[in-house]
N, C-alpha and C positions, 0 to 999 in steps of 0.2 A: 514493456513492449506495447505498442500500440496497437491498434486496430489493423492500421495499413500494415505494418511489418507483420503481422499475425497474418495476413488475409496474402502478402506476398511472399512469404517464407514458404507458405504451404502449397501456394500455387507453383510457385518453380519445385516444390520437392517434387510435386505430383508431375512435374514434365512441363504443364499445361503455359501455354502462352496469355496475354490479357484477351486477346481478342476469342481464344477458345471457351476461357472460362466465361467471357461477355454471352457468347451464343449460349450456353448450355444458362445462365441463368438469363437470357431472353432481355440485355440490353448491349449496351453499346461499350466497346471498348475504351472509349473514354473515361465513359463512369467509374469503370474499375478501376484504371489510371489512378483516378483523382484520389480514390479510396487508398489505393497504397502508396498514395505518396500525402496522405493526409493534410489534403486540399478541403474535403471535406470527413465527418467521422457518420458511418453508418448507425446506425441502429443495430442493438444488441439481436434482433431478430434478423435484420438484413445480414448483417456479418455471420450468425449461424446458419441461414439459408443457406450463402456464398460457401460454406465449408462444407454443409451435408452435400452440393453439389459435385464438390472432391472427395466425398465418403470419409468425411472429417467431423466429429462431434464439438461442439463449444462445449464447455464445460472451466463453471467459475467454483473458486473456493473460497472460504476466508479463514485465517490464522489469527489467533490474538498477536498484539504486536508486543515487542517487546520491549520495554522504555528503560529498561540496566538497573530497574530496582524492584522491591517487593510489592505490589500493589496491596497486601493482604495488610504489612508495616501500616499502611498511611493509611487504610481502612479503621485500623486498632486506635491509630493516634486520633482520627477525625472523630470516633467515638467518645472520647475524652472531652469533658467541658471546658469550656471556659476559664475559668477559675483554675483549674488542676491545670490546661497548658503555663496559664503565669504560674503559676506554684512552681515546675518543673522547669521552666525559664529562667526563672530567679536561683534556682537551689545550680542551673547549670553555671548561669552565668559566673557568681559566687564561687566557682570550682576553677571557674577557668582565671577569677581572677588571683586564688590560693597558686595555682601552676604558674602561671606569671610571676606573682612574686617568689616563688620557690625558684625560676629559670633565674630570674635578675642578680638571685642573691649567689650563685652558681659561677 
């Protein structure tokens, strides 16, 4: 959601038209315009202004993301040297080429 959709969701819940909510933060109906139809993007204090004047708090979070696999895995693996990744490369690769020949001969 953007700014403007954030700043016009709230404003039509709350009833208010552009040009009400223009007067009560002391510009111009335009400007608000612009704002929710994101012509231009406010400032994180101007957009919180714009909502405490509909009795509306901003309020941000943040959530770790979640990327589909274990970060703590590649954490473990990154600590591992050099040397011990080829080591473990080699002993895979070798396994995979024993299954191979074990599929072919099947």
């Amino acid at each position: 959601m953007t700014a403007g959709e954030l700043l016009r969701d709230t404003r039509k819940r709350h009833g208010l038209t552009q040009r009400q909510l223009a007067t009560r933060a002391r510009t111009s109906q335009a400007a608000i315009s612009r704002i929710e139809r994101d012509v231009v993007s406010p400032t994180v204090q101007t957009l919180a202004e714009l909502l405490w004047l509909m009795n509306e708090e901003l309020a941000f979070d943040a959530r770790p993301l979640d990327w589909g696999f274990d970060l703590t895995l590649n954490q473990g693996r990154l600590r591992v040297t050099a040397d011990e990744r080829v080591r473990r490369g080699v002993i895979h690769s070798r396994r995979m080429m024993e299954i191979r020949g074990i599929a072919q001969r099947a």
